[in-house]
FIMI-640128 format. One record per atom (N, C-alpha, C, O, CB): residue number from 1; y negated, z, x negated. Coordinates in nm, 4 decimals. Each point is the difference from the previous one (the first is absolute). Glycine has a CB too. Example, Ala and Ser with C-alpha at 12.3 -4.5 7.8 and 13.67 -1.06 7.14 Angstrom:
<nodes>
node seq: 1 yy: 0.5690 zz: 0.7800 xx: -1.3190
node seq: 1 yy: -0.1190 zz: 0.0000 xx: 0.0890
node seq: 1 yy: -0.1200 zz: 0.0000 xx: -0.0900
node seq: 1 yy: 0.0019 zz: 0.0665 xx: -0.1036
node seq: 1 yy: 0.1154 zz: 0.0581 xx: 0.2928
node seq: 2 yy: -0.2223 zz: -0.1966 xx: -0.1542
node seq: 2 yy: -0.1190 zz: 0.0060 xx: -0.0820
node seq: 2 yy: -0.1090 zz: 0.0730 xx: 0.0770
node seq: 2 yy: -0.1108 zz: 0.0169 xx: -0.0509
node seq: 2 yy: 0.1736 zz: -0.2314 xx: -0.0675
</nodes>
This chain:
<nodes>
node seq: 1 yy: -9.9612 zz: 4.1561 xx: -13.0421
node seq: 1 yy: 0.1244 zz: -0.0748 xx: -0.0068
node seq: 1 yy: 0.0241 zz: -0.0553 xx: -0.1409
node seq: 1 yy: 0.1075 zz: 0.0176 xx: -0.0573
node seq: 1 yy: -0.1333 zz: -0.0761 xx: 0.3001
node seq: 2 yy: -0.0865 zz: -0.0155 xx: -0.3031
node seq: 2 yy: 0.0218 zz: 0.0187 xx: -0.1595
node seq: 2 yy: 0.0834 zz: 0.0359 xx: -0.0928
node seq: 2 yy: 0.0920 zz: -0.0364 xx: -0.0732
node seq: 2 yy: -0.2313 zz: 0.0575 xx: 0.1301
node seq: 3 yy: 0.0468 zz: 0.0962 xx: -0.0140
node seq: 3 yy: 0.0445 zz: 0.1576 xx: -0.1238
node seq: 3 yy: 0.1967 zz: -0.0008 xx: 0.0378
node seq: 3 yy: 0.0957 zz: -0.0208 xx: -0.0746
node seq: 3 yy: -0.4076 zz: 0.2634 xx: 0.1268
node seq: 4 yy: 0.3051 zz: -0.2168 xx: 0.0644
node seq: 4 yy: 0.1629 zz: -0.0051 xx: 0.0507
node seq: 4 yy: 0.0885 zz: -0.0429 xx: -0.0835
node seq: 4 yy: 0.0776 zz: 0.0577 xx: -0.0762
node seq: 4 yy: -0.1365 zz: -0.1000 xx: 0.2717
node seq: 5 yy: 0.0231 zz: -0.1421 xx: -0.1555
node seq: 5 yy: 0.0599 zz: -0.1235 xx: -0.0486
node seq: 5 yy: 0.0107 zz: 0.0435 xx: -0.1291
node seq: 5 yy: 0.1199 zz: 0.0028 xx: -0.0277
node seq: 5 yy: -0.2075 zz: -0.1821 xx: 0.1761
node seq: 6 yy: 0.0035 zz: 0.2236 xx: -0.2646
node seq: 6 yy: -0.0167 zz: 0.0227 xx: -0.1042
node seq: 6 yy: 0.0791 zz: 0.0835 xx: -0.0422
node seq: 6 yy: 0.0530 zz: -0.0419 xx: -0.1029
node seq: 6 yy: -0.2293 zz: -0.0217 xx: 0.1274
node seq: 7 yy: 0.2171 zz: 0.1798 xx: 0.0096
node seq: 7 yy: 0.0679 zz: 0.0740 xx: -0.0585
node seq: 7 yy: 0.1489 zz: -0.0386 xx: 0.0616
node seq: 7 yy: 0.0808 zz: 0.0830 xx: -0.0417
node seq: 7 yy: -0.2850 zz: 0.0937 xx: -0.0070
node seq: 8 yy: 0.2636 zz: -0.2696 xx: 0.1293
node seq: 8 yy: 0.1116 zz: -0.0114 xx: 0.0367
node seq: 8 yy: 0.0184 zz: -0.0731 xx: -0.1227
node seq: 8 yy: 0.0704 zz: 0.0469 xx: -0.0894
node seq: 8 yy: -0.0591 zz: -0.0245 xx: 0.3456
node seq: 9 yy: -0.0755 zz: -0.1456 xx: -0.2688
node seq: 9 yy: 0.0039 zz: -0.0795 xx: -0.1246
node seq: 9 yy: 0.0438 zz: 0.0509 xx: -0.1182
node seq: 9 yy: 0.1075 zz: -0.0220 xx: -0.0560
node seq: 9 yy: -0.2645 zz: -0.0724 xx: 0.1459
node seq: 10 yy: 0.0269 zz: 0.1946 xx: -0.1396
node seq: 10 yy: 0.0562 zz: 0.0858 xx: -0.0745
node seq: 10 yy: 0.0901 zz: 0.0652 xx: -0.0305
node seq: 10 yy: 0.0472 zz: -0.0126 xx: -0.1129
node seq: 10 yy: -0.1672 zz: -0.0100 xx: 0.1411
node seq: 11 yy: 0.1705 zz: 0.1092 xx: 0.0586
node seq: 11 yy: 0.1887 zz: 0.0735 xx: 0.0068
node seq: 11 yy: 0.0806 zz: -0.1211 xx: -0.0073
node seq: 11 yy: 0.1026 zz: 0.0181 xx: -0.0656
node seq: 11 yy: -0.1212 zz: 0.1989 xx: 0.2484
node seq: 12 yy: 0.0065 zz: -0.3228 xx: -0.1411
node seq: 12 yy: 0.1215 zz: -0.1161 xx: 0.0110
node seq: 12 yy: -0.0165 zz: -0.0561 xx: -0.1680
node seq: 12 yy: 0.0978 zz: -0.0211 xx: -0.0717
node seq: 12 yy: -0.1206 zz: -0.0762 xx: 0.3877
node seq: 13 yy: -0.1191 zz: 0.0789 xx: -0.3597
node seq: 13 yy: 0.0092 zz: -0.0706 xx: -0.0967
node seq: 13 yy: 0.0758 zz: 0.1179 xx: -0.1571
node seq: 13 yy: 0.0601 zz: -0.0370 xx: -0.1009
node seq: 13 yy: -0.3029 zz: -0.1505 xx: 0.2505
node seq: 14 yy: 0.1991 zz: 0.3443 xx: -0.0999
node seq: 14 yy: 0.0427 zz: 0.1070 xx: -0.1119
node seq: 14 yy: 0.1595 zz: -0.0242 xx: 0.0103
node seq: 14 yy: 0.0620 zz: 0.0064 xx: -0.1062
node seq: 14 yy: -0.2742 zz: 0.1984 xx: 0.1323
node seq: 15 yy: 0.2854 zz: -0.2326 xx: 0.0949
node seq: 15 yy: 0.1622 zz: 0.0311 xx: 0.0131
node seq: 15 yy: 0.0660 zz: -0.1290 xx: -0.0821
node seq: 15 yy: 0.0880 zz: 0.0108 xx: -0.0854
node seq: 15 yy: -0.0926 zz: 0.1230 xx: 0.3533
node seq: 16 yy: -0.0623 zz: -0.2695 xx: -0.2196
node seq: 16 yy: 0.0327 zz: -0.1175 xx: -0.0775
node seq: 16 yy: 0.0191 zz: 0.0216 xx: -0.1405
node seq: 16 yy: 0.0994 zz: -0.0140 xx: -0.0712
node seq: 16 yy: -0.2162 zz: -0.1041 xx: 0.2264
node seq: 17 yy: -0.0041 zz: 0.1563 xx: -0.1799
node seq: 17 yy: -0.0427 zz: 0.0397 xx: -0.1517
node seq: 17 yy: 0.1202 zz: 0.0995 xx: -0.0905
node seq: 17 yy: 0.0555 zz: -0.0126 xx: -0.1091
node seq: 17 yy: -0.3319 zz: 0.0107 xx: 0.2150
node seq: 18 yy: 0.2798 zz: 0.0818 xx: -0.0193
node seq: 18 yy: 0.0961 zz: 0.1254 xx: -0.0891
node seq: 18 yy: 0.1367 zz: -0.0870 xx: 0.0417
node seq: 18 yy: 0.0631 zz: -0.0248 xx: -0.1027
node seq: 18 yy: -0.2045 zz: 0.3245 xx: 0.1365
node seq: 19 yy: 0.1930 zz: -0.3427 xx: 0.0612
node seq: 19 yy: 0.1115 zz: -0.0916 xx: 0.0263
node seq: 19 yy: 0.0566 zz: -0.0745 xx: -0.1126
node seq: 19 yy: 0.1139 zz: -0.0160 xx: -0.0439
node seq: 19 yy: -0.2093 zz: -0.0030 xx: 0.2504
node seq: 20 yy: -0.0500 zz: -0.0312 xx: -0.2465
node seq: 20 yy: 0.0652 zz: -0.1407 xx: -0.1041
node seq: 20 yy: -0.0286 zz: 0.0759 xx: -0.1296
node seq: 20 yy: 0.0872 zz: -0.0042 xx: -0.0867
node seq: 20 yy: -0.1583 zz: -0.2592 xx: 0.2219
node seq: 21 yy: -0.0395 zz: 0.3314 xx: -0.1581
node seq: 21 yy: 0.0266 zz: 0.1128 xx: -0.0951
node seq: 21 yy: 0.1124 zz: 0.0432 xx: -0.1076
node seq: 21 yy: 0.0316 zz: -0.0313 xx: -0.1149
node seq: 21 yy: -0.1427 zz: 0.0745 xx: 0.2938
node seq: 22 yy: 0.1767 zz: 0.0935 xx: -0.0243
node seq: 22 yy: 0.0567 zz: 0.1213 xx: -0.0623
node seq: 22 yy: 0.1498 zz: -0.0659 xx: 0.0820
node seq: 22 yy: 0.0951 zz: -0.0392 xx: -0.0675
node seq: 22 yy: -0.3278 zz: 0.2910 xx: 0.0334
node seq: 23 yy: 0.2332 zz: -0.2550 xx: 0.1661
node seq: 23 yy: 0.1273 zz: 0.0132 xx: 0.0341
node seq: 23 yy: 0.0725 zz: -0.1090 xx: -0.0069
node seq: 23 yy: 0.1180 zz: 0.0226 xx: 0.0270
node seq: 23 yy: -0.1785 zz: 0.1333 xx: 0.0892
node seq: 24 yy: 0.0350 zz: -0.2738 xx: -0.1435
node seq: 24 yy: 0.0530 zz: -0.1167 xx: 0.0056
node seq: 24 yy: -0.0188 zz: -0.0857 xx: -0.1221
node seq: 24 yy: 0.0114 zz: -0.1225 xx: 0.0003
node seq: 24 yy: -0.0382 zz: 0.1511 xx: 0.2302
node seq: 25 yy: -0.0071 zz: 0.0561 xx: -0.3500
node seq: 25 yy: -0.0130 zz: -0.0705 xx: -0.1218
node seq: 25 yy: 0.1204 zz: 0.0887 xx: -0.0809
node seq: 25 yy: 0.0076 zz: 0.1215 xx: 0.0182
node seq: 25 yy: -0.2966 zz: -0.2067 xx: -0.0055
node seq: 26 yy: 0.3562 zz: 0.0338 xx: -0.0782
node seq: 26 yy: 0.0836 zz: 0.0070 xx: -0.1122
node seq: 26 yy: 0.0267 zz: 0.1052 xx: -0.0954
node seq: 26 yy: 0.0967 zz: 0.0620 xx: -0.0442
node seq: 26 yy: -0.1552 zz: -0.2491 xx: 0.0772
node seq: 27 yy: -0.1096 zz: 0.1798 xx: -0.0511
node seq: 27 yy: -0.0405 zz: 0.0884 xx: -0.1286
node seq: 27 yy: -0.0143 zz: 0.0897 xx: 0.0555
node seq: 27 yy: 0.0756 zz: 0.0789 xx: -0.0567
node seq: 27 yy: -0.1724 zz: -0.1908 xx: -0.0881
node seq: 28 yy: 0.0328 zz: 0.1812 xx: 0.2511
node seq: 28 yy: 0.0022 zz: 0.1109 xx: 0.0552
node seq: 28 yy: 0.1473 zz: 0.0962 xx: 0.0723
node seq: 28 yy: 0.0855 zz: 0.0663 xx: -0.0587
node seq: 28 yy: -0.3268 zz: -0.1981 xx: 0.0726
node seq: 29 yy: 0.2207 zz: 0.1007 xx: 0.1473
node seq: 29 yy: 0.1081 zz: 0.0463 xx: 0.0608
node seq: 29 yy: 0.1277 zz: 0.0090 xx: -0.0641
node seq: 29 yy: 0.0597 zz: 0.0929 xx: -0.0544
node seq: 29 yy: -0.1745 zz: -0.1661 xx: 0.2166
node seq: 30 yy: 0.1475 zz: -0.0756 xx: -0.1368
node seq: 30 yy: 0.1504 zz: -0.0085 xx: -0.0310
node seq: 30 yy: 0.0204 zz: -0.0210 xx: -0.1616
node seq: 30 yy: 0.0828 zz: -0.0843 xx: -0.0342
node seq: 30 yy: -0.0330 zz: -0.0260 xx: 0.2829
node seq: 31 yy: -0.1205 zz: 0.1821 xx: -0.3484
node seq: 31 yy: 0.0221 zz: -0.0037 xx: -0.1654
node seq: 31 yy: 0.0842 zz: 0.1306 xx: -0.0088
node seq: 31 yy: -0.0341 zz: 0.1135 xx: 0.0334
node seq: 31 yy: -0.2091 zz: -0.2368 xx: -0.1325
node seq: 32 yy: 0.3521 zz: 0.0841 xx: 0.0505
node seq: 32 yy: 0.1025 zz: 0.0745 xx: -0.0345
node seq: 32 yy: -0.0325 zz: 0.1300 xx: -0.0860
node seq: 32 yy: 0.0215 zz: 0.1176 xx: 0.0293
node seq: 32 yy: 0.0980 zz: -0.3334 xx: -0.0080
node seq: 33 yy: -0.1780 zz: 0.1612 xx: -0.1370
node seq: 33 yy: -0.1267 zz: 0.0398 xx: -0.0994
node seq: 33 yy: -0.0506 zz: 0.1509 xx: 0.0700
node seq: 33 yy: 0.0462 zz: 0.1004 xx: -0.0542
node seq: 33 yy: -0.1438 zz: -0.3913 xx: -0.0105
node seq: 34 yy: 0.0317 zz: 0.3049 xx: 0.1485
node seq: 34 yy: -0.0635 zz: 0.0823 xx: 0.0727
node seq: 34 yy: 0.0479 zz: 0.1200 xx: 0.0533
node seq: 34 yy: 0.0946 zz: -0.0150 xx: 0.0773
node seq: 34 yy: -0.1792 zz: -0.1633 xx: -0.0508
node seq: 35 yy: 0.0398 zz: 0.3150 xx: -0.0485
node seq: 35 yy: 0.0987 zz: 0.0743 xx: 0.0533
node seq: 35 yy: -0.0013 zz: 0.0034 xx: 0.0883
node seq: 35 yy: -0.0916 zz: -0.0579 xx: 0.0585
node seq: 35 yy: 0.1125 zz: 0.1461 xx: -0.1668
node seq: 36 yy: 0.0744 zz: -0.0217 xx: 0.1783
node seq: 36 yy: 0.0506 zz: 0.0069 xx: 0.1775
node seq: 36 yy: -0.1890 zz: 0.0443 xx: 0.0962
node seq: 36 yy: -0.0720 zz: -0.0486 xx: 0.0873
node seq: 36 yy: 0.4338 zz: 0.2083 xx: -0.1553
node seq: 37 yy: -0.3596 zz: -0.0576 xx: -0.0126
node seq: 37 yy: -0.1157 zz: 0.1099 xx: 0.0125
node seq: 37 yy: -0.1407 zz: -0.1514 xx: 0.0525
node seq: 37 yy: -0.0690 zz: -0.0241 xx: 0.0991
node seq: 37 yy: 0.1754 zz: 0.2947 xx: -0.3651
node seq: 38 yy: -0.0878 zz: -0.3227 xx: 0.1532
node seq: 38 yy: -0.1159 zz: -0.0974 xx: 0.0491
node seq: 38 yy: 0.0020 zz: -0.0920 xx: 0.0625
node seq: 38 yy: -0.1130 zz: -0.0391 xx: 0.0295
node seq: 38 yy: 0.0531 zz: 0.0828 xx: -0.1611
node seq: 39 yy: 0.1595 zz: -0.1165 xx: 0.1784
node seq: 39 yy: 0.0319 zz: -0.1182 xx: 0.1017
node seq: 39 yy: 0.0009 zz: 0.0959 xx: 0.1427
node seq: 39 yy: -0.0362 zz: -0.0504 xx: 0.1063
node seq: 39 yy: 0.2080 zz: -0.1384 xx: -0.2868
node seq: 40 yy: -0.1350 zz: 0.3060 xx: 0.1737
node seq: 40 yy: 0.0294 zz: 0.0424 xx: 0.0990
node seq: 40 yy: -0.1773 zz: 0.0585 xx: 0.0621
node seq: 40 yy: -0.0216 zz: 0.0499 xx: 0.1104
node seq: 40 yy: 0.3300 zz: -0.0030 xx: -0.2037
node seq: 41 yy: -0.3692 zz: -0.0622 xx: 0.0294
node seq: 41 yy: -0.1667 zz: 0.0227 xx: 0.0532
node seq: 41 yy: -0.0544 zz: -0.1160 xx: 0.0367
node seq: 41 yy: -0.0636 zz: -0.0047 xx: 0.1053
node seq: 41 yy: 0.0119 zz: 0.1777 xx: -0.2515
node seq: 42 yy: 0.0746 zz: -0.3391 xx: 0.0286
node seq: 42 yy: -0.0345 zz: -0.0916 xx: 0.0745
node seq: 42 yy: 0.0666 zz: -0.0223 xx: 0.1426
node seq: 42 yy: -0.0725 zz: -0.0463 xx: 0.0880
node seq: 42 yy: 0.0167 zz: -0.0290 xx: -0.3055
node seq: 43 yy: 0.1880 zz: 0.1046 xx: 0.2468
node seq: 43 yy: 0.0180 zz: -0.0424 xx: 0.1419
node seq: 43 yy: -0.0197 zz: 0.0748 xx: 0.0878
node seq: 43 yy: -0.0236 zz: -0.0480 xx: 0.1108
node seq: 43 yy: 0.1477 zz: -0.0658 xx: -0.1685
node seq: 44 yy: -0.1217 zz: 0.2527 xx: 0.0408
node seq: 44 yy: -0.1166 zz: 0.1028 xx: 0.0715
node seq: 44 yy: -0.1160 zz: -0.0511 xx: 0.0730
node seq: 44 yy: -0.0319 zz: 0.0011 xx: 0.1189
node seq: 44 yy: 0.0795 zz: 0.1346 xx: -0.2949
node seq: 45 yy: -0.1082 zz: -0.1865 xx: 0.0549
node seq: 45 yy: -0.1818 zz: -0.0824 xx: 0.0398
node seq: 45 yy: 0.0209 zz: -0.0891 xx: 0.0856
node seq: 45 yy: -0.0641 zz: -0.0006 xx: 0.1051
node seq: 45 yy: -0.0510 zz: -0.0044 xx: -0.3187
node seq: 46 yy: 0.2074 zz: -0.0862 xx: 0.1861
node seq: 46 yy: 0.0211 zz: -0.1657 xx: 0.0647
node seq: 46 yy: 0.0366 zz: 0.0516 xx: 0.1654
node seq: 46 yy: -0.0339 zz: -0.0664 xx: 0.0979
node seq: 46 yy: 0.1686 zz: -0.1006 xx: -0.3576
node seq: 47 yy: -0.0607 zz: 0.2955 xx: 0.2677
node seq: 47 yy: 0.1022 zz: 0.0536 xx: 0.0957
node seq: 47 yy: -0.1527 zz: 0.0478 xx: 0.1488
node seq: 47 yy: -0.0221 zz: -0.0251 xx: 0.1185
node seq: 47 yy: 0.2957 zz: 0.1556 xx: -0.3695
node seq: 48 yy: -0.3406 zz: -0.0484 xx: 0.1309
node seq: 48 yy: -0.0871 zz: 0.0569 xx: 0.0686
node seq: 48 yy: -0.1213 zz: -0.0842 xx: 0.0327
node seq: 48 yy: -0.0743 zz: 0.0310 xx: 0.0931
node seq: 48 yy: 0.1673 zz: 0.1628 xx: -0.1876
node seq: 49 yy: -0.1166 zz: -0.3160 xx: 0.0074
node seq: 49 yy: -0.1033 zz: -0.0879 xx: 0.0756
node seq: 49 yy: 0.0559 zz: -0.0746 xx: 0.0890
node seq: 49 yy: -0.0757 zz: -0.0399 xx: 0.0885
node seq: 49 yy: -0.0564 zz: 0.0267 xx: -0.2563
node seq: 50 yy: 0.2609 zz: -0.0246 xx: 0.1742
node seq: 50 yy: 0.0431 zz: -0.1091 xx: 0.1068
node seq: 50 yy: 0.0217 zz: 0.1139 xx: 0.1086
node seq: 50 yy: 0.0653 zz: -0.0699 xx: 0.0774
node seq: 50 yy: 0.0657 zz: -0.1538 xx: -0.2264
node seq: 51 yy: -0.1364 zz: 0.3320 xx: 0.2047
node seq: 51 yy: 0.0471 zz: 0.0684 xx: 0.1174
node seq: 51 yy: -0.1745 zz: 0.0655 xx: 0.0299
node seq: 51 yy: -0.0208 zz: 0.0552 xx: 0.1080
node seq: 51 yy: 0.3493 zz: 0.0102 xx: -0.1749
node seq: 52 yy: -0.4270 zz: -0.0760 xx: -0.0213
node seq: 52 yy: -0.1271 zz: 0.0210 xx: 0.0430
node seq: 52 yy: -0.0631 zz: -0.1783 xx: 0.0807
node seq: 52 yy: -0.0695 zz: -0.0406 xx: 0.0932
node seq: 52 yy: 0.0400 zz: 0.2834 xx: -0.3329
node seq: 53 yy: 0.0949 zz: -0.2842 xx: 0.1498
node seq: 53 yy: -0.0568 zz: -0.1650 xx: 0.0491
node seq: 53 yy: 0.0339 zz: -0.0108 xx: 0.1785
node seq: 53 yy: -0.0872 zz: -0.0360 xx: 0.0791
node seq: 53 yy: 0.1714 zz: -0.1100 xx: -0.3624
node seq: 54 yy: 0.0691 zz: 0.1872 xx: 0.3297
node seq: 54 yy: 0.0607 zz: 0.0216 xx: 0.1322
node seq: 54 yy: -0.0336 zz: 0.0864 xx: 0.0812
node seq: 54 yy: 0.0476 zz: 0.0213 xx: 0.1115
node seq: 54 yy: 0.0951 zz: -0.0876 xx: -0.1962
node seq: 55 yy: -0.2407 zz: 0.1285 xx: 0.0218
node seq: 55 yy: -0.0347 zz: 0.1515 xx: 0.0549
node seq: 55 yy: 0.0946 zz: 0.0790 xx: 0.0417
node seq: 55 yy: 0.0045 zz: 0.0458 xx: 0.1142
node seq: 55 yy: -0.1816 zz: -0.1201 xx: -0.0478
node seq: 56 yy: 0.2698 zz: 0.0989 xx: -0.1665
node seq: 56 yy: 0.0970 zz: 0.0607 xx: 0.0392
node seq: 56 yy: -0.0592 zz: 0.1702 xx: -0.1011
node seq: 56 yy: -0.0856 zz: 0.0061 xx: -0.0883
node seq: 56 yy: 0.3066 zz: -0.2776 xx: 0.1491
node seq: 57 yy: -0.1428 zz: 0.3771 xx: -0.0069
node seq: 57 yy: -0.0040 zz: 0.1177 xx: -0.1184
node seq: 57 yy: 0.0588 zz: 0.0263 xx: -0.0746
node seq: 57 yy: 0.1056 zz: 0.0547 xx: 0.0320
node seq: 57 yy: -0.1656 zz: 0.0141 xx: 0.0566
node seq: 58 yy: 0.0372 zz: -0.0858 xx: -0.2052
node seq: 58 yy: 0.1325 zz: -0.0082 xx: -0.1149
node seq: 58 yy: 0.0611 zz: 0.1558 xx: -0.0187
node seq: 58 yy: 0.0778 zz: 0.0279 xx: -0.0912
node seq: 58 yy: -0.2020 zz: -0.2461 xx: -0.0685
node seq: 59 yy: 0.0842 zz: 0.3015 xx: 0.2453
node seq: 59 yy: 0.0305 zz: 0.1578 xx: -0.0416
node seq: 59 yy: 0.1490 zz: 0.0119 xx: 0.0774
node seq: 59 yy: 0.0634 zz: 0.1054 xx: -0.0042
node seq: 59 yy: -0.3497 zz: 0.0158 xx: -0.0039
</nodes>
């Protein structure tokens, strides 16, 4: 039960992380600066960890 707990932790604490990161910081996502090409992979990631977090299938 541990190990479990542990890695839920883990996935919750990686999504937070890239959250405050990539998709919800300034400089990243939403930087104008940035080409399309690359904002459009950070919200890819953010897209595809929040629908793994739901256990949903992102396919």
């Amino acid at each position: 039960m541990f190990w479990k707990n542990l890695l839920i932790f883990c996935n919750l604490a990686t999504v937070v992380i890239v959250a405050i990161a990539d998709a919800l910081n300034k400089t990243h996502l939403f930087n104008p600066a940035w080409p399309g090409h690359a904002r459009f992979h950070i919200g890819m990631q953010f897209t595809t960890l929040l629908s793994k977090m739901s256990g949903e299938d992102p396919t």
